[in-house]
VOBA-1610 file (N, C-alpha, C; in pm, whole numbers, padded with zeros to 5 digits, always signed):
BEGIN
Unk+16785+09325-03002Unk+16701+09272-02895Unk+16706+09120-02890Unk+16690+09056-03023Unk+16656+08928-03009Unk+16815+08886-02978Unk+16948+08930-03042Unk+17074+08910-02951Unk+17094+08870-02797Unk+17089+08996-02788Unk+17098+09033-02638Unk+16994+08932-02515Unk+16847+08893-02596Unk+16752+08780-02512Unk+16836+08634-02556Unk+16904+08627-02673Unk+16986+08477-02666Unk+17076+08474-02621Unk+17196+08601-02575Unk+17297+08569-02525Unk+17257+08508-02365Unk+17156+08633-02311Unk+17130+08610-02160Unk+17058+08468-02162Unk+16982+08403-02243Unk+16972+08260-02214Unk+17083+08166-02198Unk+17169+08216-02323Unk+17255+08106-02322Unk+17358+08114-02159Unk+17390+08247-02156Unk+17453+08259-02047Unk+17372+08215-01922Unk+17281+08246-01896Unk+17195+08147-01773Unk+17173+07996-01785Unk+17185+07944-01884Unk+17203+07816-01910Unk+17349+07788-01897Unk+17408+07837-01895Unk+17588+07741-01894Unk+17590+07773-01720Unk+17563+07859-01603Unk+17565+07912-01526Unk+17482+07767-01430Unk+17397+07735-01554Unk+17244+07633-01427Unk+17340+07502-01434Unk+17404+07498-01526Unk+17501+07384-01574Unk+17608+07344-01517Unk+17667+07443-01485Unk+17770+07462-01377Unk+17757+07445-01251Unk+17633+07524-01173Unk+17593+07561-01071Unk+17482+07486-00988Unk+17355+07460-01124Unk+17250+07383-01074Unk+17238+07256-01021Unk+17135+07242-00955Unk+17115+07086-00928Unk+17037+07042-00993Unk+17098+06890-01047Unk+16974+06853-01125Unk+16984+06711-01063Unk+16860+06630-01002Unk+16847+06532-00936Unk+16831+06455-01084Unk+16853+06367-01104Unk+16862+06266-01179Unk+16699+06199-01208Unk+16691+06136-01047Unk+16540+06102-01039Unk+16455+06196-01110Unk+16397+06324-01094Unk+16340+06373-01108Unk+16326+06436-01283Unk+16462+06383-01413Unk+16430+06459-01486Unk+16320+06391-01578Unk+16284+06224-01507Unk+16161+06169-01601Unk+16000+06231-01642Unk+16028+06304-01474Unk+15886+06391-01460Unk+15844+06484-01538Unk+15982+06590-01566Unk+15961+06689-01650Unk+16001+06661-01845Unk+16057+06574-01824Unk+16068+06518-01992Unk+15932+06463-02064Unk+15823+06399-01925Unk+15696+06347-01958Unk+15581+06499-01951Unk+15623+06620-01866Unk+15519+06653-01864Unk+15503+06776-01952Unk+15651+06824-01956Unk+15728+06975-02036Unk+15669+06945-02104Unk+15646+06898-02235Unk+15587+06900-02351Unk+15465+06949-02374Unk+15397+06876-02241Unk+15265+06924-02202Unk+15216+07071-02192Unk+15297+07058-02115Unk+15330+07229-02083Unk+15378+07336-02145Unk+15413+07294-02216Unk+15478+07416-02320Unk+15378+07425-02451Unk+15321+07268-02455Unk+15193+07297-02594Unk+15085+07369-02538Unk+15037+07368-02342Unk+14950+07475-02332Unk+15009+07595-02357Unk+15112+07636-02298Unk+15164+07781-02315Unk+15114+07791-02463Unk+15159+07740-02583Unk+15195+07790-02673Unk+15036+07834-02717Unk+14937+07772-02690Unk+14785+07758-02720Unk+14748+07885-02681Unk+14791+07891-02507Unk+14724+08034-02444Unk+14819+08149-02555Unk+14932+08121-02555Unk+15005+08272-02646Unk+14936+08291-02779Unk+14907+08169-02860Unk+14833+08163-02975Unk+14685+08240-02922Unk+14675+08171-02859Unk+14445+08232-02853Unk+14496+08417-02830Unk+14574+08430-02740Unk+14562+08575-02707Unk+14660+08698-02799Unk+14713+08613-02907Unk+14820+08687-03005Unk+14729+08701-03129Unk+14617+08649-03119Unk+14543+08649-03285Unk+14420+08751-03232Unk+14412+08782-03141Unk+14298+08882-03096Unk+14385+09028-03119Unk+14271+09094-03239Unk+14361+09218-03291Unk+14325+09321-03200Unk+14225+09307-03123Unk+14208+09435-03003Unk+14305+09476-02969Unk+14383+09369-02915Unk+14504+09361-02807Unk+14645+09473-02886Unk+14627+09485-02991Unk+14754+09580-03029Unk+14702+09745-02987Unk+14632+09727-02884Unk+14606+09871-02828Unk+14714+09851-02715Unk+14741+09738-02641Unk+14851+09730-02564Unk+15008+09782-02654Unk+15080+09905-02631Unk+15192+09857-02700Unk+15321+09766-02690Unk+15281+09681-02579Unk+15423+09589-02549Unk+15388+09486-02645Unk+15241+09471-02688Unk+15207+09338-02746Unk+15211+09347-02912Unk+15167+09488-02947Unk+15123+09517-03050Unk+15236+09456-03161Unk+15323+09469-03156Unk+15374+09437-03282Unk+15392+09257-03258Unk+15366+09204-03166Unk+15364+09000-03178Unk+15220+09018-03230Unk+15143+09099-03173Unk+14988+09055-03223Unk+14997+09069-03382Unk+15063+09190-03434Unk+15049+09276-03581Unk+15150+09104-03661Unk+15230+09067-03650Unk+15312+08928-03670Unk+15163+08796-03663Unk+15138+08789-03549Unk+15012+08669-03538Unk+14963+08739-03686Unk+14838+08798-03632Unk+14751+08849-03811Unk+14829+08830-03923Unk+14930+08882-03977Unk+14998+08865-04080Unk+15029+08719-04115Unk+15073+08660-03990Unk+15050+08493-04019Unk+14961+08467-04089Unk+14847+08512-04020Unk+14664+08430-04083Unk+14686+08446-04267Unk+14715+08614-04286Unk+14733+08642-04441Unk+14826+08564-04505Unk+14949+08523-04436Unk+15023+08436-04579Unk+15091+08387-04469Unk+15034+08255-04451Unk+15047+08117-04371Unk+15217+08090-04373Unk+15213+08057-04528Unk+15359+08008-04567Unk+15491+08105-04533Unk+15468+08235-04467Unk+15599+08316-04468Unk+15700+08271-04353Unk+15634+08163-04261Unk+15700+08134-04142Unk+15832+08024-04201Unk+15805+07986-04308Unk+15898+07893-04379Unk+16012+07926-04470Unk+15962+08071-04458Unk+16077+08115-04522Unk+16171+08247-04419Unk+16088+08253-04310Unk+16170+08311-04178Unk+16343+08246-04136Unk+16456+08300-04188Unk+16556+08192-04099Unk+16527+08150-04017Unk+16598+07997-04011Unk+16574+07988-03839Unk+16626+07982-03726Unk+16767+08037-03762Unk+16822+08081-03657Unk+16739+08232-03598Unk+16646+08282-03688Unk+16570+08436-03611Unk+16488+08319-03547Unk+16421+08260-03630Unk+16272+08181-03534Unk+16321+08147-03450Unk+16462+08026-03368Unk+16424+08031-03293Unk+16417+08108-03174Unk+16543+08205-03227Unk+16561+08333-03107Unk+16420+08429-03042Unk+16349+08367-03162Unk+16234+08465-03101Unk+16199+08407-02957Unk+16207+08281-02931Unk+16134+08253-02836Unk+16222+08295-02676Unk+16376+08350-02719Unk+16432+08376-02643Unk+16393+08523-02559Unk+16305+08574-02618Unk+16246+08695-02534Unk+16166+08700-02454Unk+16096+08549-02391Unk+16027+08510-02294Unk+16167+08450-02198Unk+16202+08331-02296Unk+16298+08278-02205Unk+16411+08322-02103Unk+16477+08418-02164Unk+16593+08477-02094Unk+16546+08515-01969Unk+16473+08628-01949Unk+16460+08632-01754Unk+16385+08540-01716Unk+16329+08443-01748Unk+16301+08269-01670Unk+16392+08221-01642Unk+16516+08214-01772Unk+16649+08163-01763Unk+16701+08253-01597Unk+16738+08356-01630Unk+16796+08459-01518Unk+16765+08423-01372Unk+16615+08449-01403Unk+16549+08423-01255Unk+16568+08300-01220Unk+16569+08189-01287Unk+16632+08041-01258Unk+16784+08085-01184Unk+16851+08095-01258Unk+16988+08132-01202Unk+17000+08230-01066Unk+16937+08319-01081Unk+16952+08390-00900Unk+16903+08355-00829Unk+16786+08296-00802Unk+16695+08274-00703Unk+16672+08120-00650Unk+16647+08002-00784Unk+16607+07903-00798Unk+16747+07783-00836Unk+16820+07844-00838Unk+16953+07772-00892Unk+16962+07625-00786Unk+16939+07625-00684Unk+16918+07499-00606Unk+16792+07402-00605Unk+16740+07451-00682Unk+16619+07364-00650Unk+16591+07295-00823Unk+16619+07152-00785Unk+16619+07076-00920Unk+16528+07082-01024Unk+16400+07114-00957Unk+16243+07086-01054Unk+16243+07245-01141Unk+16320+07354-01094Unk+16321+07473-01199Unk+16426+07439-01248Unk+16544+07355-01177Unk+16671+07360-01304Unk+16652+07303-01441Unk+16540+07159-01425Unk+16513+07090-01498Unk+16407+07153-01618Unk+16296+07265-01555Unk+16240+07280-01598Unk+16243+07430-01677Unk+16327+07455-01650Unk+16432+07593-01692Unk+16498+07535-01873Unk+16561+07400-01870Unk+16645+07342-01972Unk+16497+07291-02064Unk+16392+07264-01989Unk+16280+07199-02119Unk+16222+07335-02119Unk+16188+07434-02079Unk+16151+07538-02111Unk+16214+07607-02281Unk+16368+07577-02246Unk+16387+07688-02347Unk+16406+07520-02506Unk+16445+07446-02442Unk+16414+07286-02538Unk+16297+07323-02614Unk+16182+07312-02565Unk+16052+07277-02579Unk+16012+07379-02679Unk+16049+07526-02628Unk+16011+07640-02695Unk+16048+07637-02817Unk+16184+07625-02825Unk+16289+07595-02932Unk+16182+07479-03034Unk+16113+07353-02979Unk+16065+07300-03074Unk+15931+07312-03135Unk+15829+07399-02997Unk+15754+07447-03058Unk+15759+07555-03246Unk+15876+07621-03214Unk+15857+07692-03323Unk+15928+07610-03484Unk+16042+07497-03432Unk+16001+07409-03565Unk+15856+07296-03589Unk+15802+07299-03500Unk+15683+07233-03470Unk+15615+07288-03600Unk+15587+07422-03554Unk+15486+07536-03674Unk+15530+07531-03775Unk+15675+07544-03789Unk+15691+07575-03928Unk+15655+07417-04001Unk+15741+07317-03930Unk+15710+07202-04023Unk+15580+07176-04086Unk+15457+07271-03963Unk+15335+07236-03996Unk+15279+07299-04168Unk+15352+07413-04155Unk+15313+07516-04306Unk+15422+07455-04449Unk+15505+07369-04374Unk+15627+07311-04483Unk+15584+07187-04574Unk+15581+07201-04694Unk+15493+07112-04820Unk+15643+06979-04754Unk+15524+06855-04832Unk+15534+06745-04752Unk+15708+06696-04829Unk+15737+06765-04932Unk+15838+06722-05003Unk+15946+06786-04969Unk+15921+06863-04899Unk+16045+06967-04831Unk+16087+06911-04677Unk+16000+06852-04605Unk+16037+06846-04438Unk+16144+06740-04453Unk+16216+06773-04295Unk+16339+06767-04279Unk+16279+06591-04249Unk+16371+06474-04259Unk+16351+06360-04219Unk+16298+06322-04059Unk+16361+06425-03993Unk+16380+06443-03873Unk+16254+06497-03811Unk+16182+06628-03851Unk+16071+06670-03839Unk+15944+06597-03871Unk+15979+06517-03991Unk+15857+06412-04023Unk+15816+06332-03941Unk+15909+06269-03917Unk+15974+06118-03801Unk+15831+06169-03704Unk+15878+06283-03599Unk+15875+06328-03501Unk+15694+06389-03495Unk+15638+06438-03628Unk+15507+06496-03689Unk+15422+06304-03689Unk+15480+06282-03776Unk+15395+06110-03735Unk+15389+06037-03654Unk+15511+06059-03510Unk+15447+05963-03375Unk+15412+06064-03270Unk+15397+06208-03301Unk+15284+06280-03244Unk+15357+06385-03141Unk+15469+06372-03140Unk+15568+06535-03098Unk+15584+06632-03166Unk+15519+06648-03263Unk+15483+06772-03358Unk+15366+06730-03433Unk+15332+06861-03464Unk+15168+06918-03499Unk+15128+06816-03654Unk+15081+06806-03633Unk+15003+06723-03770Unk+14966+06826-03868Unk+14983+06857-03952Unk+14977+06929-04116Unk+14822+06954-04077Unk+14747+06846-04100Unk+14633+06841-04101Unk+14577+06916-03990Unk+14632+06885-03896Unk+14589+06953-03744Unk+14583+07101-03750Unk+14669+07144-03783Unk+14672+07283-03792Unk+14629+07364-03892Unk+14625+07278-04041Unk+14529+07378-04121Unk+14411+07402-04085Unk+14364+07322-03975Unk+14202+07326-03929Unk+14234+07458-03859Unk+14307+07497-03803Unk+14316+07648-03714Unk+14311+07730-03841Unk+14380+07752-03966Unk+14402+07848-04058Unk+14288+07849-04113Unk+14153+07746-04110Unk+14047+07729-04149Unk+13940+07794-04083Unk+13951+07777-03949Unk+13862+07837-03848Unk+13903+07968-03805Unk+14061+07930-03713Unk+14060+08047-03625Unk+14038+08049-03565Unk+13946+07955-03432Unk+13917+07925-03351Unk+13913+07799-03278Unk+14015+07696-03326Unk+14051+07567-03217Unk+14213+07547-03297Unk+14260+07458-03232Unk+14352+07387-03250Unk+14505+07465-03282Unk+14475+07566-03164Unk+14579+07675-03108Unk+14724+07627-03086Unk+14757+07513-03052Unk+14855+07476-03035Unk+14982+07511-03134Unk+15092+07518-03092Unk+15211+07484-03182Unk+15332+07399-03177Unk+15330+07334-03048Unk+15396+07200-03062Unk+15360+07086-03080Unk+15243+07043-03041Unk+15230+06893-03065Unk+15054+06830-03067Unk+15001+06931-03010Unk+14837+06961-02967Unk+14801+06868-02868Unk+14880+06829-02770Unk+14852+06741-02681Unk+14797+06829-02563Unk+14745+06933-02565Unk+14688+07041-02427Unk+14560+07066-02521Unk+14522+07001-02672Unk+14423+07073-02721Unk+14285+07025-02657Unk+14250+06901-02629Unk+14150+06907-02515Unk+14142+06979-02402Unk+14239+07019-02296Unk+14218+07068-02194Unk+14138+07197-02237Unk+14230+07262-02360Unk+14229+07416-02406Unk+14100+07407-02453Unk+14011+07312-02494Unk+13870+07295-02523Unk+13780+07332-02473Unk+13799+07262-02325Unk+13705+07278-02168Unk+13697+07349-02152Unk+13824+07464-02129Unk+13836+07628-02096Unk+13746+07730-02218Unk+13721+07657-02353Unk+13698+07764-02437Unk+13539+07734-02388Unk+13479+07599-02336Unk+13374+07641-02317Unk+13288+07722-02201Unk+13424+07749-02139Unk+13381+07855-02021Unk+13398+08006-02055Unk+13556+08024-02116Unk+13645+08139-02178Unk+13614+08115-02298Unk+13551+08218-02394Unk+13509+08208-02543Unk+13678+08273-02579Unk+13756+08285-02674Unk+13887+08310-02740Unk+13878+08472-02695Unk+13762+08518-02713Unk+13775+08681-02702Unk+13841+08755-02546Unk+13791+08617-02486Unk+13782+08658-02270Unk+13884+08739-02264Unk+13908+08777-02160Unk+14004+08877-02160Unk+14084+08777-02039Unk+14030+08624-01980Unk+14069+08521-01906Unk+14201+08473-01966Unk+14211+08481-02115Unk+14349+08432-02172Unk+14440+08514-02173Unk+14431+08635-02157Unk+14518+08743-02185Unk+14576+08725-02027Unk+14503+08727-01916Unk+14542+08688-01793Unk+14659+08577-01777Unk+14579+08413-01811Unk+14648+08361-01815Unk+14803+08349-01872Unk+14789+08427-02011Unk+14919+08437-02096Unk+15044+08518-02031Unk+14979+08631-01936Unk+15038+08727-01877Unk+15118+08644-01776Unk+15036+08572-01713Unk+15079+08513-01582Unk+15206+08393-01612Unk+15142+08317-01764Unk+15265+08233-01755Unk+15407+08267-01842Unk+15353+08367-01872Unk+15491+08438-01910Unk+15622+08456-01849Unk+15524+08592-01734Unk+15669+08592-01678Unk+15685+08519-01548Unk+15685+08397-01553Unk+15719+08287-01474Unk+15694+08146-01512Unk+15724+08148-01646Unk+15711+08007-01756Unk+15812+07941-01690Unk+15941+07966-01633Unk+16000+07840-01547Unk+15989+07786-01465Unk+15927+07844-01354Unk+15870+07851-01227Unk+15726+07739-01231Unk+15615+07765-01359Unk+15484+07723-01417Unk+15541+07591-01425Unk+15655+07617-01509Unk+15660+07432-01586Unk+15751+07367-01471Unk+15791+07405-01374Unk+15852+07314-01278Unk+15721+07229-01170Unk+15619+07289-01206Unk+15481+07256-01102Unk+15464+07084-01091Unk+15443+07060-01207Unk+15457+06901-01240Unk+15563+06813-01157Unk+15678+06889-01140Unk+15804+06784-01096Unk+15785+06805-00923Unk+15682+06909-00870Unk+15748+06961-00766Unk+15560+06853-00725Unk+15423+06865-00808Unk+15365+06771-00750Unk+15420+06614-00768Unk+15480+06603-00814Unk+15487+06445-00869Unk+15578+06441-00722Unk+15658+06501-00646Unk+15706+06474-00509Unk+15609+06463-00400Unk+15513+06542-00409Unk+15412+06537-00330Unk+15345+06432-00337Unk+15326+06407-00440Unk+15253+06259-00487Unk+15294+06152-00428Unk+15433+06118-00481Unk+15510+06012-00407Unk+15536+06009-00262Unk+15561+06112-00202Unk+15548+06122-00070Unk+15436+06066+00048Unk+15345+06137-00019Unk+15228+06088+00004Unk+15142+05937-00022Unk+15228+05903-00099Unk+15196+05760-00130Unk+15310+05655-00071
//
């Protein structure tokens, strides 16, 4: 499975590469905001993957039965290869990738946001691990990147393994205020995140192109 979701990325990616448009102007928008966007995604998938109800769904049940097992032994994500970690994230990505390629292939703000989609995802999940990785082990590169604030702070995230209830993120926690506001409307249990998670799933390329496609409106208008 996890094969077959990396080949069809990769193959929709050489295809957007070939085929796509990518306006030049426009890739500042999504390099500033993707990040953004992909640390909410990762928050909403986190809040609604640690709720054990949810393995009554069976499409979910075994990511949810993975979340929990996380909580029990934090450190196993560090010893996951990571060529599996990052493929995992290729089982969202690939039909974003796809659907980029049939439908959206002309229009720059999904081409762009199609390439930080599966980027971003890709760093969310060294994001996490670096976060559970003792300080004598991280890669130079991951450190660098953990101290000027494109990945999760050590500290940041043991506060989630502590609680369980804030600081959901797994790339960088820069959506963790927004994700705040919402919890004081949506308590973690709502069944509002499971919505949301649903929704930006299957159209996480489409979601994260929103930014590039207002920032035209913006300028236009101005």
């Amino acid at each position: 499975m996890l094969y077959v979701c990396s080949l069809l990325t990769l193959a929709a990616l050489l295809a957007l590469f070939l085929n796509g448009s990518f306006a030049k102007e426009a890739a500042c928008f999504h390099l500033l905001f993707a990040p953004f966007s992909m640390d909410f995604y990762t928050a909403v998938l986190h809040i609604s993957l640690d709720n054990g109800e949810y393995q009554k769904f069976s499409p979910l049940r075994p990511y949810v039965v993975d979340f929990l097992n996380h909580h029990v032994n934090p450190s196993s994500v560090t010893l996951t290869p990571l060529w599996e970690l990052l493929c995992q994230t290729h089982v969202v990505s690939a039909w974003n990738s796809v659907i980029s390629v049939l439908w959206w292939s002309s229009n720059t703000h999904v081409c762009w946001s199609t390439f930080m989609m599966v980027l971003f995802s890709q760093a969310a999940q060294l994001s996490h691990r670096n976060a559970h990785t003792p300080a004598s082990r991280k890669h130079w590169l991951c450190r660098c990147l953990e101290n000027t604030g494109f990945f999760l702070g050590t500290k940041f995230h043991q506060q989630h393994h502590k609680t369980y209830s804030s600081n959901f993120s797994t790339l960088n926690g820069w959506a963790t205020p927004l994700i705040l506001v919402l919890q004081e409307f949506f308590p973690v249990a709502s069944v509002f995140w499971l919505v949301v998670f649903g929704a930006c799933t299957v159209t996480l390329a489409l979601w994260m192109s929103l930014p590039g496609w207002a920032s035209v409106l913006l300028l236009s208008w101005w």
